[in-house]
NUTI-526040 format. One line per field, with one value per residue: residue in one letter; x, y, z of N, C-alpha, C in turn; chain. Coordinates in steps of 0.1 Angstrom, whole numbers, plus 5000, padded with zeros to 4 digits. Layout:
code c(A | ...);
n.X c(X | ...);
n.Y c(Y | ...);
n.Z c(Z | ...);
ca.X c(X | ...);
ca.Y c(Y | ...);
ca.Z c(Z | ...);
c.X c(X | ...);
c.Y c(Y | ...);
c.Z c(Z | ...);
unit c(A | ...);
// end
This chain:
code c(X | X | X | X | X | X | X | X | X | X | X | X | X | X | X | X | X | X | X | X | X | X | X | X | X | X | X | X | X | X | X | X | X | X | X | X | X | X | X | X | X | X | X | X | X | X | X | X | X | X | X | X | X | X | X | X | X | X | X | X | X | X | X | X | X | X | X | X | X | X | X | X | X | X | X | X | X | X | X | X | X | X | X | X | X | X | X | X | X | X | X | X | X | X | X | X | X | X | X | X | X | X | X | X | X | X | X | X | X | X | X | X | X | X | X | X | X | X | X | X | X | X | X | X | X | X | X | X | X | X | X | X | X | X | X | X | X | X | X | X | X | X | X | X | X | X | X | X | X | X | X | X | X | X | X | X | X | X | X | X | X | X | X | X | X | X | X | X | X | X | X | X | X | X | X | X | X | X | X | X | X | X | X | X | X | X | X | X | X | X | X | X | X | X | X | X | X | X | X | X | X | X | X | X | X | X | X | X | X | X | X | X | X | X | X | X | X | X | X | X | X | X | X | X | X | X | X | X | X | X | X | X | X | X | X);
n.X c(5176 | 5150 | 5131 | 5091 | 5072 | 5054 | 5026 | 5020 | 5023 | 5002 | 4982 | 4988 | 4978 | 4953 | 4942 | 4922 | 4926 | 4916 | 4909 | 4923 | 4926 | 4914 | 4879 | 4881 | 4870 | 4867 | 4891 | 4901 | 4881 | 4892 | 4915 | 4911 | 4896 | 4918 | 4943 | 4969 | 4989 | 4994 | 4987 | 4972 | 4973 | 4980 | 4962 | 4979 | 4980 | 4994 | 5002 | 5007 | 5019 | 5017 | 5039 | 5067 | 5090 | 5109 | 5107 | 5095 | 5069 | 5057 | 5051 | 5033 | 5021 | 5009 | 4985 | 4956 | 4925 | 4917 | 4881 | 4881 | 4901 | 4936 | 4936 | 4958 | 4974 | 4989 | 5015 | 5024 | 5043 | 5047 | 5061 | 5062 | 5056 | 5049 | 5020 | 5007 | 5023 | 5012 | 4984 | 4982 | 4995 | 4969 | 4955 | 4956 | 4985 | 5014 | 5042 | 5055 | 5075 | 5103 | 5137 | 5143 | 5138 | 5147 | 5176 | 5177 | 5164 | 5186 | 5205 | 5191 | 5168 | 5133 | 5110 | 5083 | 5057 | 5045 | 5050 | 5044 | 5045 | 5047 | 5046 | 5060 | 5088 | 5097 | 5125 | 5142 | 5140 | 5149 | 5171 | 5169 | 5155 | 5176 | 5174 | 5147 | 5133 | 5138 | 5127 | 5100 | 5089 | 5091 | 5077 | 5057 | 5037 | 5021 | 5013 | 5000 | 5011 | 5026 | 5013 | 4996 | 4968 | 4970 | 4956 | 4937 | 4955 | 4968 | 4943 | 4936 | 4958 | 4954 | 4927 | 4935 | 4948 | 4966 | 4996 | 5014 | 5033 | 5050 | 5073 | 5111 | 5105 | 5080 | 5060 | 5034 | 5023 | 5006 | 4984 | 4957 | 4938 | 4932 | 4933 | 4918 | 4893 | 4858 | 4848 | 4831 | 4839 | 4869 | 4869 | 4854 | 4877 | 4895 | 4882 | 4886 | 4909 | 4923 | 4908 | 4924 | 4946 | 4934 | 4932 | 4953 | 4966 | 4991 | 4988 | 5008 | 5008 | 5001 | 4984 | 4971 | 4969 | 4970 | 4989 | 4993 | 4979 | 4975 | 4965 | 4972 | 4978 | 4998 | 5021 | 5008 | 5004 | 5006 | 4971 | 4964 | 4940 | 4920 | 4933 | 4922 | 4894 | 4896 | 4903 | 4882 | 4863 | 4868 | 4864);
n.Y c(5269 | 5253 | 5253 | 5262 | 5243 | 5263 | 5249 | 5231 | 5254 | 5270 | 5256 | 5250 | 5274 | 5277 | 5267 | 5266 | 5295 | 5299 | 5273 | 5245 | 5222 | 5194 | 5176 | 5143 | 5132 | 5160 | 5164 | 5147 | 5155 | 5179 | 5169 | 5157 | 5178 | 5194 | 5187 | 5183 | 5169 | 5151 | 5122 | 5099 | 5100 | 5086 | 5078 | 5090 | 5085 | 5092 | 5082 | 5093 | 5076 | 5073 | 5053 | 5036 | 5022 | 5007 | 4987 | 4960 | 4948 | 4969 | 4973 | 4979 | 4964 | 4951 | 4936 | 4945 | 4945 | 4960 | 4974 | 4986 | 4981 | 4992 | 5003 | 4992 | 4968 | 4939 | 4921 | 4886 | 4868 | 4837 | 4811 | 4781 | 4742 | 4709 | 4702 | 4726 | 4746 | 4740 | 4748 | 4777 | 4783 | 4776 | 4798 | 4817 | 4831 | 4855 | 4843 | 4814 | 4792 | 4776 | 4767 | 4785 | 4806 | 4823 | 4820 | 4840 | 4865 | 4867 | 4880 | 4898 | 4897 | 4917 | 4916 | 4922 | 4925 | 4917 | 4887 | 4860 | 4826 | 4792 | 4778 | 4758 | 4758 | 4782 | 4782 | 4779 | 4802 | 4822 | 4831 | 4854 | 4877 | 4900 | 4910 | 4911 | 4920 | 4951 | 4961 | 4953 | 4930 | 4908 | 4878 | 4871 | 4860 | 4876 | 4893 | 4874 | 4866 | 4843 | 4813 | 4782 | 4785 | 4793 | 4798 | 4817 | 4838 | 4846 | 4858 | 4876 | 4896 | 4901 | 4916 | 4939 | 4939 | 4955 | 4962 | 4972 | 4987 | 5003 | 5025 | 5040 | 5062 | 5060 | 5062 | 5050 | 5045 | 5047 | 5031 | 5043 | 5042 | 5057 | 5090 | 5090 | 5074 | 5072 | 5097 | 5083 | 5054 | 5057 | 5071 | 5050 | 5032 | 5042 | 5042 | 5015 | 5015 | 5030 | 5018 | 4991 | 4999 | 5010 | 4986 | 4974 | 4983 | 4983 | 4972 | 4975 | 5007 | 5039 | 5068 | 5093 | 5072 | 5080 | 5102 | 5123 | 5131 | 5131 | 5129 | 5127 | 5136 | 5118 | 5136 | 5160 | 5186 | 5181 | 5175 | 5179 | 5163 | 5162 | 5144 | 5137 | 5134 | 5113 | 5090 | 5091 | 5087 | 5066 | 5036);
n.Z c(4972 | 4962 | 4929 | 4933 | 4910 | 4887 | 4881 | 4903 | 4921 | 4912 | 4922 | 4951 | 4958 | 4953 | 4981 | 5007 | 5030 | 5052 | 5066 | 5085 | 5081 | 5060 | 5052 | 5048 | 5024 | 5012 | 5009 | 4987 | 4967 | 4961 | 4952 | 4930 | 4913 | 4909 | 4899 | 4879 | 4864 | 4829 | 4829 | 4845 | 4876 | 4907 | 4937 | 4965 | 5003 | 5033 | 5064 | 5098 | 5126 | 5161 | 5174 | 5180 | 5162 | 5164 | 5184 | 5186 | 5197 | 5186 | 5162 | 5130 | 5104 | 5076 | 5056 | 5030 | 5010 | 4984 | 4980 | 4953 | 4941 | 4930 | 4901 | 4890 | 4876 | 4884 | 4884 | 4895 | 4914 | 4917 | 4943 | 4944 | 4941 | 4929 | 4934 | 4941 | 4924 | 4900 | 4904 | 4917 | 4884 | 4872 | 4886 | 4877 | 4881 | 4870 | 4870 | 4874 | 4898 | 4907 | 4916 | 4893 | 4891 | 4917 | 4908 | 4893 | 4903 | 4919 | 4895 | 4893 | 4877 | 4881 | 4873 | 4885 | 4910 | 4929 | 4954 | 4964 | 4983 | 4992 | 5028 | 5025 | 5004 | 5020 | 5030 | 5010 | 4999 | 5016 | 5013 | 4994 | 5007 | 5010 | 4990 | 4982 | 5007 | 5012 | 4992 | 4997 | 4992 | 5000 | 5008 | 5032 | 5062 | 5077 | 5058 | 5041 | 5024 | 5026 | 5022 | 5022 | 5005 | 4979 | 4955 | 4967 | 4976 | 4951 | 4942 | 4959 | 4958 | 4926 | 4925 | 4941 | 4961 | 4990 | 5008 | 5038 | 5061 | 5086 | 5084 | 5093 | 5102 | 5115 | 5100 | 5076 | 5047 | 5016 | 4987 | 4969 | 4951 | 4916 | 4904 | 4882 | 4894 | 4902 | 4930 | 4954 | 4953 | 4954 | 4978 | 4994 | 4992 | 5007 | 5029 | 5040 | 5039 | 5055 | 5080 | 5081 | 5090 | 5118 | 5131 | 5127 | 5154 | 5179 | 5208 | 5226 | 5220 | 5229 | 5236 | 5215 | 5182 | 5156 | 5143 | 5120 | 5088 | 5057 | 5023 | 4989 | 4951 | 4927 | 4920 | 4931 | 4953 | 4990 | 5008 | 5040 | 5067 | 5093 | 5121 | 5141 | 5135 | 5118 | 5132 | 5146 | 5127 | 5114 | 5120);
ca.X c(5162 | 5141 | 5118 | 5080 | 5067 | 5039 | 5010 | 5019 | 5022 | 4986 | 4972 | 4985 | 4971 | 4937 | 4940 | 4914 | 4935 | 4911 | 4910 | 4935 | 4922 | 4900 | 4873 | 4883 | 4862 | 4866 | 4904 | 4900 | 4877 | 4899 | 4931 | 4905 | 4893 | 4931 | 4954 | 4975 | 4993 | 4988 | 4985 | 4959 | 4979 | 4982 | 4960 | 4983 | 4978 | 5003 | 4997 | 5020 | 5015 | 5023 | 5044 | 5080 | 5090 | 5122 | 5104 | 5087 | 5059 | 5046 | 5059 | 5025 | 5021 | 4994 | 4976 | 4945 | 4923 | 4907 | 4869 | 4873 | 4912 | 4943 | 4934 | 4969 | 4978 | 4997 | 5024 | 5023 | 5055 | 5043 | 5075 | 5057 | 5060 | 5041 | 5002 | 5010 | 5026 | 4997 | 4974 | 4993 | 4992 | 4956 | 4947 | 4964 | 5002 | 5021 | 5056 | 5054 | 5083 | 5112 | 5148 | 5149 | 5130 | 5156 | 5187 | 5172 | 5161 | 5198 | 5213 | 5190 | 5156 | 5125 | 5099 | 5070 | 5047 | 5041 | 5052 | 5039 | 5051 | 5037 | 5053 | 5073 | 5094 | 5105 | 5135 | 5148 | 5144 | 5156 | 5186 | 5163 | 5150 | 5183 | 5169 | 5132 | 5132 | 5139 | 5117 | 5086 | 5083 | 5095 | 5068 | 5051 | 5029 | 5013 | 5008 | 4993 | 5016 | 5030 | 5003 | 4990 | 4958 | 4978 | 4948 | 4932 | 4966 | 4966 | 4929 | 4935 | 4967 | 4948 | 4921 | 4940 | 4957 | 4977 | 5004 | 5013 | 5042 | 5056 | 5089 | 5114 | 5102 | 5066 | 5054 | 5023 | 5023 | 4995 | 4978 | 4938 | 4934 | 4939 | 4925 | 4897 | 4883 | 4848 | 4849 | 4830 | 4849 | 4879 | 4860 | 4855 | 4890 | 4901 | 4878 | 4889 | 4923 | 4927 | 4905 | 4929 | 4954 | 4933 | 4927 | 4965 | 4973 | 4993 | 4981 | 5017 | 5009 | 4994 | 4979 | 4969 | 4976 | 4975 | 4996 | 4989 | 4967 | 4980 | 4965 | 4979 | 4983 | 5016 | 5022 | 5002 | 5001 | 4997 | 4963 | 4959 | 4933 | 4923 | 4935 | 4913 | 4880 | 4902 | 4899 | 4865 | 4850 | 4874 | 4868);
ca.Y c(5265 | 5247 | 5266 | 5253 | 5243 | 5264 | 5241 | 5233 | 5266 | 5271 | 5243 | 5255 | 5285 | 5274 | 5259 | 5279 | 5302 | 5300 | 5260 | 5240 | 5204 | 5193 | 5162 | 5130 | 5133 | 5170 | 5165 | 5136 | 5162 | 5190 | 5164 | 5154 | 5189 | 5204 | 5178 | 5193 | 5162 | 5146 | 5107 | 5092 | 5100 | 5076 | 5089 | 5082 | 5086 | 5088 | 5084 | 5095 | 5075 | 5070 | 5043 | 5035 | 5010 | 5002 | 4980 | 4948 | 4952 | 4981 | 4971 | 4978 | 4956 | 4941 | 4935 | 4948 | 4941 | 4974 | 4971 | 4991 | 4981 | 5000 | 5007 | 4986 | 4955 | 4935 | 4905 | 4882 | 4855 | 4827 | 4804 | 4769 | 4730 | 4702 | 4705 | 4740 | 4753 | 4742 | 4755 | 4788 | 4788 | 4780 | 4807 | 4837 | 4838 | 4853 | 4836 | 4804 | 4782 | 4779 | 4775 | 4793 | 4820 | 4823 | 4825 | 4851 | 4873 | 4873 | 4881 | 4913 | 4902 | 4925 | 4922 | 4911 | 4934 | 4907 | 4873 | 4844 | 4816 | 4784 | 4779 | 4747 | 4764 | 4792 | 4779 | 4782 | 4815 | 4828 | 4842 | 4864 | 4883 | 4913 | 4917 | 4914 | 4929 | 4968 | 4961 | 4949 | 4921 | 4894 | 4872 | 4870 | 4857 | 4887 | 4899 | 4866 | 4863 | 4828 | 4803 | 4773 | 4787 | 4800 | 4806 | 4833 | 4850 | 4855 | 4866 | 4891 | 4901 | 4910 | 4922 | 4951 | 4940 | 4968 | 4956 | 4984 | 4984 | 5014 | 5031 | 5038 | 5076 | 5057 | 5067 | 5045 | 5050 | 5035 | 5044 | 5037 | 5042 | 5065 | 5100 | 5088 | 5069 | 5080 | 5099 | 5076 | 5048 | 5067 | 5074 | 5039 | 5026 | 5049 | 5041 | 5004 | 5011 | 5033 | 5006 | 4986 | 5009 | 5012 | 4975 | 4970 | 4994 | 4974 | 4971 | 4989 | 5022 | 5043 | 5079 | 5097 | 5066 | 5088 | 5118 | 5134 | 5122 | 5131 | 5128 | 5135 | 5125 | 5118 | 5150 | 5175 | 5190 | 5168 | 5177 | 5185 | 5158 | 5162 | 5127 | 5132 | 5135 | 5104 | 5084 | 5086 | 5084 | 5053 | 5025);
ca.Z c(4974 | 4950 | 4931 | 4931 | 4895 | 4884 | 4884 | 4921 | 4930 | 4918 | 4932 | 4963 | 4958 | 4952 | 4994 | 5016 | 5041 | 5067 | 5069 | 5091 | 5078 | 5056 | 5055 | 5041 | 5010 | 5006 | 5004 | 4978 | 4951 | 4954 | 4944 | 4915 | 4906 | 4910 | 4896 | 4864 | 4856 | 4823 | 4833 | 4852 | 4885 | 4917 | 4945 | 4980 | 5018 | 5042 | 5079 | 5105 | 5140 | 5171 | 5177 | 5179 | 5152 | 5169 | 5190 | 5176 | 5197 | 5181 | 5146 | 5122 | 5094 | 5073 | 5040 | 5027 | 4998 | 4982 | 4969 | 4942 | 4937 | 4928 | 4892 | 4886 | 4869 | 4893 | 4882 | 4907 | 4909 | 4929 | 4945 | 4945 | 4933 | 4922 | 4931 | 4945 | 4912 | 4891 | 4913 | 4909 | 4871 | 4869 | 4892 | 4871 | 4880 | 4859 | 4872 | 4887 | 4904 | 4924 | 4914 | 4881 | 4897 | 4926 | 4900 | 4879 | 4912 | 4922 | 4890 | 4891 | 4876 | 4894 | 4866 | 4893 | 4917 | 4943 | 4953 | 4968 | 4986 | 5001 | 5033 | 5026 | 5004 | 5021 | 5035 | 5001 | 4991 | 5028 | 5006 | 4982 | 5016 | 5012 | 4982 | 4979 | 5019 | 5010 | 4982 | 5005 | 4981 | 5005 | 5016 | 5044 | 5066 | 5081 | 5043 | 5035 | 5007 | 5027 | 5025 | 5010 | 4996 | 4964 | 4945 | 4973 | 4978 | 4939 | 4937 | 4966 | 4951 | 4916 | 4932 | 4945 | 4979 | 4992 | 5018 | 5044 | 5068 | 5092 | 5082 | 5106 | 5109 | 5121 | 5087 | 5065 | 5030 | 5007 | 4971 | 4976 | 4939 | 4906 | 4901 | 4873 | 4897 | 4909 | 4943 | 4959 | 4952 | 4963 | 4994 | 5001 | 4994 | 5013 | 5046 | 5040 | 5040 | 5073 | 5090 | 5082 | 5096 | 5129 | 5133 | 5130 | 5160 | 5185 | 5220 | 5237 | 5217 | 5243 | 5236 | 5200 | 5173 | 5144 | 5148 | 5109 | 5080 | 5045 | 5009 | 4975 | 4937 | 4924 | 4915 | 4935 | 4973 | 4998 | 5017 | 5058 | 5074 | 5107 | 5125 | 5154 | 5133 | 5108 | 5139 | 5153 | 5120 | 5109 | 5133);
c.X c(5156 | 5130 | 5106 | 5079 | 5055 | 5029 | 5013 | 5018 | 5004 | 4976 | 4974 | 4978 | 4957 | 4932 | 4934 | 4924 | 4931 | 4905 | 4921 | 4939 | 4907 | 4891 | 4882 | 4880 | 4866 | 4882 | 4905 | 4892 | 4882 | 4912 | 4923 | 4905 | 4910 | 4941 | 4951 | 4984 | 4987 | 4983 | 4975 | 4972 | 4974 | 4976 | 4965 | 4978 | 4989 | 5002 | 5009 | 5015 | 5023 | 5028 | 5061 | 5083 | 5109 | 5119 | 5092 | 5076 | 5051 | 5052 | 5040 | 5025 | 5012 | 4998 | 4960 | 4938 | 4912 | 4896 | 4871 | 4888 | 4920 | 4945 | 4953 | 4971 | 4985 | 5005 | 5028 | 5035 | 5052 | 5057 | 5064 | 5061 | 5052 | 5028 | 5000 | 5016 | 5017 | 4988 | 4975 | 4988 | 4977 | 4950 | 4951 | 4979 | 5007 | 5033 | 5054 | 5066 | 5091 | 5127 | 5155 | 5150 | 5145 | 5169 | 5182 | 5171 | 5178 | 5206 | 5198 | 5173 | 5141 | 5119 | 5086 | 5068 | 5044 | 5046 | 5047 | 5044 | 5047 | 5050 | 5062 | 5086 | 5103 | 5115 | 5143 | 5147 | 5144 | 5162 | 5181 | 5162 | 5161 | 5178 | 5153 | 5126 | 5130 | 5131 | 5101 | 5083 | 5085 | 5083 | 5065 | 5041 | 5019 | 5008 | 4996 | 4994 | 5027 | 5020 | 5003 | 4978 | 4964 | 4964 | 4940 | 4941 | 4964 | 4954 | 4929 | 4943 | 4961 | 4937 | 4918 | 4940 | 4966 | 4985 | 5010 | 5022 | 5047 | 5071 | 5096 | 5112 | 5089 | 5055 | 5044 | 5023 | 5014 | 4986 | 4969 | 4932 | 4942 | 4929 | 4912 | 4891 | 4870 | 4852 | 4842 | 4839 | 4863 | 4882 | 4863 | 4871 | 4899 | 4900 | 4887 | 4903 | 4929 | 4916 | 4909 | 4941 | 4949 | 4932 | 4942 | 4971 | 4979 | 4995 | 4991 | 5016 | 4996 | 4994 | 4975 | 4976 | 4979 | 4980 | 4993 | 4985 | 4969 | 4976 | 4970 | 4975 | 4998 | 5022 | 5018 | 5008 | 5001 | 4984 | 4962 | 4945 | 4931 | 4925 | 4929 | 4903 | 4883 | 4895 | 4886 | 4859 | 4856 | 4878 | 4870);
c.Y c(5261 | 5254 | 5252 | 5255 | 5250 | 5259 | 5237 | 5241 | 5270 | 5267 | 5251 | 5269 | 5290 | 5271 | 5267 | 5284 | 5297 | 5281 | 5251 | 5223 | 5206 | 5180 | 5156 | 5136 | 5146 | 5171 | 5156 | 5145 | 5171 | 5184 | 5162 | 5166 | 5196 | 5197 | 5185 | 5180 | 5153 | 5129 | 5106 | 5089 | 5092 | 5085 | 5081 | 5089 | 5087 | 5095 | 5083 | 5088 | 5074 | 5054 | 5044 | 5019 | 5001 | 4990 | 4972 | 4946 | 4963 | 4981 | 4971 | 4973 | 4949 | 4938 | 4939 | 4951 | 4951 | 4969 | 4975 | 4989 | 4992 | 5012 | 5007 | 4974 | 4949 | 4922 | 4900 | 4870 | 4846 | 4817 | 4790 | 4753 | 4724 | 4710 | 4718 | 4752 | 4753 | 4746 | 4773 | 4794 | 4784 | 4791 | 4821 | 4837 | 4841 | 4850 | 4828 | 4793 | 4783 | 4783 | 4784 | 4808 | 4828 | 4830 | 4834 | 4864 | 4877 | 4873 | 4895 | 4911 | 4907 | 4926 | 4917 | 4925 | 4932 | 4897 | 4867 | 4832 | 4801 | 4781 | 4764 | 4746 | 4777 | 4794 | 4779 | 4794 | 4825 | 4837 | 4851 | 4876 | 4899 | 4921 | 4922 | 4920 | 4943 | 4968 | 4963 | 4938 | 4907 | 4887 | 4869 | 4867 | 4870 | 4893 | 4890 | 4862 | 4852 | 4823 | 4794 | 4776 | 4802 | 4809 | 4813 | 4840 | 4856 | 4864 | 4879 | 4903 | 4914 | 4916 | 4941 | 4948 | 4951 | 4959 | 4971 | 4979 | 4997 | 5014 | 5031 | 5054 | 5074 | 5063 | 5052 | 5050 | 5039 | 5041 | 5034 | 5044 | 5057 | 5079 | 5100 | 5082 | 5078 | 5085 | 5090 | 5067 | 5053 | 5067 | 5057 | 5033 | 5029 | 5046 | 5028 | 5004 | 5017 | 5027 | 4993 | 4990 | 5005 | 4999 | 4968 | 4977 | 4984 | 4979 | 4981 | 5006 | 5028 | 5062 | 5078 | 5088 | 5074 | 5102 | 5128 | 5122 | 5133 | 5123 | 5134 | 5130 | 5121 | 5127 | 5160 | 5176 | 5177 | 5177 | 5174 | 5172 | 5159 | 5148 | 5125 | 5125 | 5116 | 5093 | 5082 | 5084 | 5069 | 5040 | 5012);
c.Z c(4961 | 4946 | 4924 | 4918 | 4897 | 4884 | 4896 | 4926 | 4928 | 4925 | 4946 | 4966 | 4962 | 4969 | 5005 | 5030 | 5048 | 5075 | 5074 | 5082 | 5070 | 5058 | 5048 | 5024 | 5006 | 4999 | 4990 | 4964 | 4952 | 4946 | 4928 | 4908 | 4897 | 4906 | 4882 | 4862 | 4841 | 4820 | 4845 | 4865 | 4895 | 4927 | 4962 | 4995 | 5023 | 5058 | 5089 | 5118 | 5153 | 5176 | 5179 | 5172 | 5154 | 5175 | 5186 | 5181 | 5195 | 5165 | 5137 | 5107 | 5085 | 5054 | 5042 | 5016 | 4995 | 4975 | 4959 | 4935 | 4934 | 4916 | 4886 | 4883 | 4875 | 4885 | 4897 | 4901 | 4922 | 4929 | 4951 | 4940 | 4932 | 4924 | 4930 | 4931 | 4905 | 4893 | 4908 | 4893 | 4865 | 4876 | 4883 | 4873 | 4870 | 4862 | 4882 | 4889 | 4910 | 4923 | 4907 | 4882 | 4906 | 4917 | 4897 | 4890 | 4919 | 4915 | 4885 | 4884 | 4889 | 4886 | 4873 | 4898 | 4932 | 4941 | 4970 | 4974 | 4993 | 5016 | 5033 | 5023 | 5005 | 5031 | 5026 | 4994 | 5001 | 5025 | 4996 | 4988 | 5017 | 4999 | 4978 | 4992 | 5012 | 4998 | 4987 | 4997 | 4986 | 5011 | 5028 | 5051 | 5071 | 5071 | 5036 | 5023 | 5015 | 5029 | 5015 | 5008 | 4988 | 4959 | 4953 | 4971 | 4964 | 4936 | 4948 | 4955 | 4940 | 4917 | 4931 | 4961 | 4980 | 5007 | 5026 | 5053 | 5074 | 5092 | 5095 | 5113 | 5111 | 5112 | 5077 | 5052 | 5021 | 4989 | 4974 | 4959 | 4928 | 4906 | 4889 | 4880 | 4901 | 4926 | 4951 | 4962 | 4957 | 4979 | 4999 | 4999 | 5005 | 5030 | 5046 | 5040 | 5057 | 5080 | 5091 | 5090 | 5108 | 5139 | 5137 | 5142 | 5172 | 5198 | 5228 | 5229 | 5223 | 5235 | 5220 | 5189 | 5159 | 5149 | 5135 | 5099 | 5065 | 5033 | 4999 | 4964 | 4941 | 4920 | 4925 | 4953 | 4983 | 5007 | 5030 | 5060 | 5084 | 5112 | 5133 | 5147 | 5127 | 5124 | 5148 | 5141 | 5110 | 5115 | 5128);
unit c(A | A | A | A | A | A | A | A | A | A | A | A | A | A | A | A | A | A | A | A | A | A | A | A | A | A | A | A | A | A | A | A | A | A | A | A | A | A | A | A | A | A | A | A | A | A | A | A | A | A | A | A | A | A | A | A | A | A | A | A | A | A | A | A | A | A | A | A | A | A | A | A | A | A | A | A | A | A | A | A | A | A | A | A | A | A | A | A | A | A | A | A | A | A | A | A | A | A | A | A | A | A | A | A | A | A | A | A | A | A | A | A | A | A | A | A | A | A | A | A | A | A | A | A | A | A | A | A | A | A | A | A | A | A | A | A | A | A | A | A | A | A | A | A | A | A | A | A | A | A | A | A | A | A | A | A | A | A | A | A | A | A | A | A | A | A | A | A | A | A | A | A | A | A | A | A | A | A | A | A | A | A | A | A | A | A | A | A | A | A | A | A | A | A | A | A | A | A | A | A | A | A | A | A | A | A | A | A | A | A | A | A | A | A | A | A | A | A | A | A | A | A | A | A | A | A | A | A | A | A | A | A | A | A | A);
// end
């Protein structure tokens, strides 16, 4: 058995006995108060629901663009050509085009964050999809990283878009900002991301959509939510 590191074991220590769940917000200032790592830690979510991800209608999937962002630097590799590439590198990309890109992605380069695609050509980079799939990096229309309006996708992108997709244990996973942010901010990233969540719920999932409601850093505990209260106060 693994033994807990000391600064975890305090933290958990610190976790009121007589509380099952906590609010939103209250879970979000004890990860600020109680975080012992020394980097400006990643603060995540992760939402367990009801669904079965086996079956393509109830497959959950999106994009969603945080107000107050990720408090991350995103490289964005846009796959475009003529007007569409220029477009592209005036809007911000930092990697823009098509075949060179392609070679380099299947001889192992992965220095990007996100990519982009317009949909004309993505009949040619079909064969990237074993690789940039299990990544999440493969474009998509439901992400809104296939279109021809380049220069939105990139300004969401840097922004602070989060892209969100259900595992095959019917698991959500998202980071809604960094531990120096202000709790507010926090707070709101946070509403805006599981109303994105609730907005994506698809029509054959039938009873209690969230089943558990989980915050953390990158480092610490994860925190108890209640999912009922998560859902009536996250419409």
């Amino acid at each position: 058995m693994s033994k807990i590191p000391k600064k975890r074991k305090e933290m958990l220590e610190k976790l009121p006995r007589d509380t099952r769940f906590f609010e939103p917000e209250e879970a979000l200032k004890f990860i600020k108060e109680n975080s012992f790592a020394k980097f400006d830690e990643s603060i995540e979510v992760a939402i367990r629901l009801n669904v079965d991800p086996r079956h393509a209608d109830q497959m959950v999937r999106g994009s969603v663009v945080l107000p107050h962002g990720t408090g991350k630097t995103k490289k964005v590799l846009v796959f475009a050509v003529g007007e569409k590439e220029t477009e592209a590198r005036e809007a911000g990309a930092d990697y823009v085009g098509l075949d060179d890109y392609v070679e380099e992605i299947k001889k192992g380069w992965l220095d990007f964050d996100a990519v982009i695609a317009t949909p004309d050509i993505m009949g040619k980079i079909k064969a990237l999809g074993k690789i940039l799939g299990p990544r999440k990096l493969m474009p998509n229309p439901k992400t809104n990283t296939v279109t021809f309006d380049v220069k939105g996708a990139i300004s969401d992108v840097k922004k602070g878009m989060v892209e969100f997709r259900v595992d095959k244990g019917a698991n959500v996973h998202g980071i809604i900002g960094k531990k120096s942010f202000d709790l507010e901010k926090l707070a709101e990233n946070l509403r805006t991301f599981v109303e994105a969540i609730m907005k994506a719920k698809p029509a054959s999932s039938k009873g209690r959509y969230i089943r558990s409601f989980t915050l953390s850093s990158t480092m610490g505990a994860g925190i108890k939510a209640d999912p009922v209260k998560i859902m009536n106060d996250y419409k």
